[in-house]
C-alpha positions in Angstrom: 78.5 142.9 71.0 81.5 141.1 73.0 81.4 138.7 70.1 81.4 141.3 67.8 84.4 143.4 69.7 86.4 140.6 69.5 86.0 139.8 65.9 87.2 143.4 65.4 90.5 142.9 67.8 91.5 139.4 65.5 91.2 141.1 62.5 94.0 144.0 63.9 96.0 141.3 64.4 96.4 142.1 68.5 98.5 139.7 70.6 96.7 136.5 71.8 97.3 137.6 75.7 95.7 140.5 74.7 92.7 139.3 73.4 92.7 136.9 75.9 92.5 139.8 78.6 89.8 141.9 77.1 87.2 138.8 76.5 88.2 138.1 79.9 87.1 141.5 81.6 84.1 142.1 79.6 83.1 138.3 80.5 83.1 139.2 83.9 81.5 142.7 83.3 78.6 141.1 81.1 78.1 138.9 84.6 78.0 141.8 87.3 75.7 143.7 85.4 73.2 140.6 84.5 73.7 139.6 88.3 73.7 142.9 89.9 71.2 144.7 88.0 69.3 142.5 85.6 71.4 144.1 82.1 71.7 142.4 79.4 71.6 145.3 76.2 74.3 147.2 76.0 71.8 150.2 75.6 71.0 150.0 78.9 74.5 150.6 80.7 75.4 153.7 82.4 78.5 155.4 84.0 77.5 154.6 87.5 76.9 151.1 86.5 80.9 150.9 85.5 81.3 152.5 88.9 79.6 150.2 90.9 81.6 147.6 88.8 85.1 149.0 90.1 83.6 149.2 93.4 83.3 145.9 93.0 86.5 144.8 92.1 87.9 147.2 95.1 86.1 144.8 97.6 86.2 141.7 96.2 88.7 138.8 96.3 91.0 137.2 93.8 89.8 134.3 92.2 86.0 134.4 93.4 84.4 135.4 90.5 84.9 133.0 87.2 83.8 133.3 83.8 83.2 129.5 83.5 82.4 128.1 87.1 82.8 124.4 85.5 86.6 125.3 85.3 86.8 125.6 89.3 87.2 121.7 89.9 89.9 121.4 87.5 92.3 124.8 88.4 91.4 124.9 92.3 91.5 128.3 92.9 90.4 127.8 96.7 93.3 126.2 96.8 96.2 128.9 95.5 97.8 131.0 98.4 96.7 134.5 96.8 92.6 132.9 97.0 90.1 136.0 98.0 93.3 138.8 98.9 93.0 142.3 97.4 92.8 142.6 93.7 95.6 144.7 92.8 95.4 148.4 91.3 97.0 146.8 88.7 94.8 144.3 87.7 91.5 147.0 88.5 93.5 149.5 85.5 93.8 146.9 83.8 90.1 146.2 83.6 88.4 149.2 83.7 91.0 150.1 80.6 89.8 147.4 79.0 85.9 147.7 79.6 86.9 152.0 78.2 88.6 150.4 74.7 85.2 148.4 74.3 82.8 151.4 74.6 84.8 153.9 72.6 84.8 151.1 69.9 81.0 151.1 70.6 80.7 154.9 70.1 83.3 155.9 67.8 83.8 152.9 65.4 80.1 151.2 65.3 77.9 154.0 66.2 75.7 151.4 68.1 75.7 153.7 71.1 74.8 157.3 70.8 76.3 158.7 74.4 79.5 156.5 76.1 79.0 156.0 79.3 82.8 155.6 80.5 83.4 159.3 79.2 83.5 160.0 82.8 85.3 157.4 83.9 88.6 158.4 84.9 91.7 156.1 84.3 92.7 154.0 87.7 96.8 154.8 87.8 98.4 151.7 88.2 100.8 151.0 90.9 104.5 151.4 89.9 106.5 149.2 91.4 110.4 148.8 91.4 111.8 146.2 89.8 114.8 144.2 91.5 118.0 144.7 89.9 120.1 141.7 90.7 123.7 142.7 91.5 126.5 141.1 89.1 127.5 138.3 91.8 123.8 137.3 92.1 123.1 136.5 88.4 126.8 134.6 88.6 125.4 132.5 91.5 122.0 131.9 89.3 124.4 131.0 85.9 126.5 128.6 88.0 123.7 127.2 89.6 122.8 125.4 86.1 124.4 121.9 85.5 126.2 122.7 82.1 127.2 119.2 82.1 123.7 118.4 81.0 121.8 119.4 77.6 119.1 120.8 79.1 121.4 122.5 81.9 123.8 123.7 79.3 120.9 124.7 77.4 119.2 126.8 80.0 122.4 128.2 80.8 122.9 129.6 77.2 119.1 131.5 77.4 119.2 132.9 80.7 122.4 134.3 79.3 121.3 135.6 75.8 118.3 137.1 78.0 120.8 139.1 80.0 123.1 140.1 77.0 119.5 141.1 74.8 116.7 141.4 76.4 114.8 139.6 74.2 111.3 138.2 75.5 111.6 134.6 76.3 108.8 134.2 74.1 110.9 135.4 71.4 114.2 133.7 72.3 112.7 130.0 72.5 111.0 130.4 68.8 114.8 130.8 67.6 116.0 129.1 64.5 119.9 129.0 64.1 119.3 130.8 61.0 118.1 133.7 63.1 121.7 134.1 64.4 124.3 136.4 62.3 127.7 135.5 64.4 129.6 137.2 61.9 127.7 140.5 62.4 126.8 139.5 66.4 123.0 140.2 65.9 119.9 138.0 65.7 116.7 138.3 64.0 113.3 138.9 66.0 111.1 137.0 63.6 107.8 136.5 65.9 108.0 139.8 68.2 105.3 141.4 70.3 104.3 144.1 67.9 104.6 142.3 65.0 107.1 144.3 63.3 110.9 142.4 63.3 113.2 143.8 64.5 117.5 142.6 65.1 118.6 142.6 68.9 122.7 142.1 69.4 125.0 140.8 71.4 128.2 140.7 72.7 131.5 139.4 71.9 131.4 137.3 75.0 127.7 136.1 74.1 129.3 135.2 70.8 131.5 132.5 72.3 129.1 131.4 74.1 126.5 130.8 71.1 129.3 129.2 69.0 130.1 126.7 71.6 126.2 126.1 72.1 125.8 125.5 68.2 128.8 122.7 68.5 126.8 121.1 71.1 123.9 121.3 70.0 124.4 120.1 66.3 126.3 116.7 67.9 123.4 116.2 69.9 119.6 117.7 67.9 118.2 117.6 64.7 115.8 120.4 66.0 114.8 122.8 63.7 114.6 125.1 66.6 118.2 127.1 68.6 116.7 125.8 71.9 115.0 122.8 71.7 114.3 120.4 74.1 115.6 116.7 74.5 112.7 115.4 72.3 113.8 118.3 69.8 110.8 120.1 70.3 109.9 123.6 70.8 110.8 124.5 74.8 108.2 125.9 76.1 107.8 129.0 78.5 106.6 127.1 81.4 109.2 124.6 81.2 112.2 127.1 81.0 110.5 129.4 83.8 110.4 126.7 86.0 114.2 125.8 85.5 115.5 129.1 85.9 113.3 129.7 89.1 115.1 126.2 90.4 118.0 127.6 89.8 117.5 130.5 91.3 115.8 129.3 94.4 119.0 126.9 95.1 120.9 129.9 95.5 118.4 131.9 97.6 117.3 134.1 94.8 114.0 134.9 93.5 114.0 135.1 89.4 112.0 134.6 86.4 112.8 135.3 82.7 111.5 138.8 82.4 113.7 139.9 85.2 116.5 139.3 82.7 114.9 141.6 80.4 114.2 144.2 82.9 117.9 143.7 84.0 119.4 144.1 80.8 117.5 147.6 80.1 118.9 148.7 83.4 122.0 148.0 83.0 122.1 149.3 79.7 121.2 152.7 80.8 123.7 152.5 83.7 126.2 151.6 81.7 125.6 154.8 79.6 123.2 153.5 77.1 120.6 155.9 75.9 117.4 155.3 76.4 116.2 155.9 72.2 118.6 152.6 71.1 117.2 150.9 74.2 113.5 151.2 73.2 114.2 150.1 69.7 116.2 146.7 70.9 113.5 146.1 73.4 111.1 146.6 70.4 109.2 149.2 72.2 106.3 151.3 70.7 108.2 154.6 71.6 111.1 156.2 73.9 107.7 157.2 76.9 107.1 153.4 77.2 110.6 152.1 77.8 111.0 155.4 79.6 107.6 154.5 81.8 108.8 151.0 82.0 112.6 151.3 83.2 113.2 154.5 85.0 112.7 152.6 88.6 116.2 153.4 89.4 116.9 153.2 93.4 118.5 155.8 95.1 121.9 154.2 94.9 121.7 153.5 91.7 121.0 157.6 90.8 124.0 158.2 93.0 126.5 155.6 90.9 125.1 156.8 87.7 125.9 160.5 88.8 129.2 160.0 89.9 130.1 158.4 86.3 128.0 161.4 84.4 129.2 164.1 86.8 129.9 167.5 84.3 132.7 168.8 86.8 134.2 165.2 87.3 134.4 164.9 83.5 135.6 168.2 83.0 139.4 169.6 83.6 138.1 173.2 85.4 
């Protein structure tokens, strides 16, 4: 039936990591009920059994359950600094979510079940939790940080940049090809995004200088078919440019990865005066609730700022 599930999720076309995270949580379902109770027919699976499952996750530890056991000796997971804490909220919504899409599929789309047993089951609300703004001076410190004299410094320079002035995914920014970029019209091409719809981001006149000088550079030193390649002129990867910018950051006392840019540039967008309906359409988001759900974490001082610059009797001559 897992087999079957997933079949059904590659032929809508569904993002790797999420298909990826579903096989992974009813893997580990498909174990806890074999082990626990002795099920191995889906026919057989109740709602207290999915309750006794998230029960389980509750108590358990991180990292002490795995779908292949062979994999322990290679990955280590005694080893990480995070082995047998608290699974998050997080994490638990995120299965029990997944293990509810599986049984409605079950019930509504195959028929192979007559009564669903997570009807009952109510939805775990995730934790929200705020998401650092870094102040002006702290993302200067990070961009200086970078070695510009170098390609790959310059390089990374450029990205955590076009990140800021964008936010693109990094995932999206490092499949780049120069023909992507429209300098004339200061917007760029999404060509591999999330949702699978394209969509144009744009930048800023600043940004603009920026990417011009990059292409000199770049075409004096690559043959890469790709904007951001690395010194072999291959595809950067994710990994590769995560670690650099959390160098970078980490020289400076600053903790940072690439989607902190992104969540940054929606931020500032807003506080700038953006709305939010242009914002979830550059971010390539599903609707205005999700970038809504996703980016209104503003602190209190924040609020306060925004207020001030929005204020009806400030802005008005009474």
């Amino acid at each position: 039936m897992v087999d079957g599930f997933m079949l059904y999720c590659s032929s809508k076309n569904l993002a790797k990591k999420t298909l990826a995270s579903y096989e992974q949580s009813l893997k580990l379902f498909g174990m806890f009920l074999k082990d626990k109770f002795n099920i191995t027919e889906i026919d057989m699976i109740h709602t207290n059994h999915i309750r006794h499952y998230i029960k389980n996750l509750q108590e358990r530890g991180k990292y002490t359950v795995s779908v292949l056991p062979e994999k322990e000796t290679i990955n280590s997971p005694k080893n990480r600094g995070d082995y047998n804490k608290k699974i998050s909220t997080n994490t638990i919504s995120n299965y029990t979510r997944n293990i509810k899409v599986f049984f409605n599929w079950l019930h509504k789309v195959e028929r192979e079940i007559s009564k669903n047993p997570v009807e009952k089951i109510e939805n775990i609300k995730p934790e929200i939790k705020q998401k650092k703004t870094l102040t002006p001076e702290e993302l200067k410190n990070v961009f200086k940080s970078f070695n510009a004299s170098t390609f790959h410094g310059f390089r990374n320079l450029i990205i955590s940049k076009l990140l800021l002035d964008t936010g693109m995914r990094i995932g999206e920014c490092l499949t780049l090809l120069p023909e992507n970029v429209d300098l004339l019209h200061k917007s760029i091409l999404i060509t591999n995004p999330k949702n699978k719809q394209q969509r144009y981001v744009y930048f800023s006149s600043k940004m603009s200088t920026e990417l011009k000088r990059w292409f000199q550079y770049r075409d004096r030193y690559s043959d890469s078919n790709f904007l951001f390649p690395t010194t072999k002129a291959t595809q950067l990867s994710i990994q590769n440019f995560e670690k650099s910018l959390k160098e970078a950051g980490k020289s400076v006392g600053i903790d940072i990865h690439p989607h902190q840019l992104r969540n940054n540039f929606a931020k500032y967008y807003i506080l700038f005066g953006g709305d939010f309906s242009t914002l979830s359409k550059i971010l390539g988001h599903s609707s205005v609730e999700v970038t809504q759900k996703a980016y209104l974490d503003f602190t209190d001082d924040e609020i306060r700022k925004k207020y001030q610059k929005h204020s009806p009797l400030n802005n008005m001559d009474i």
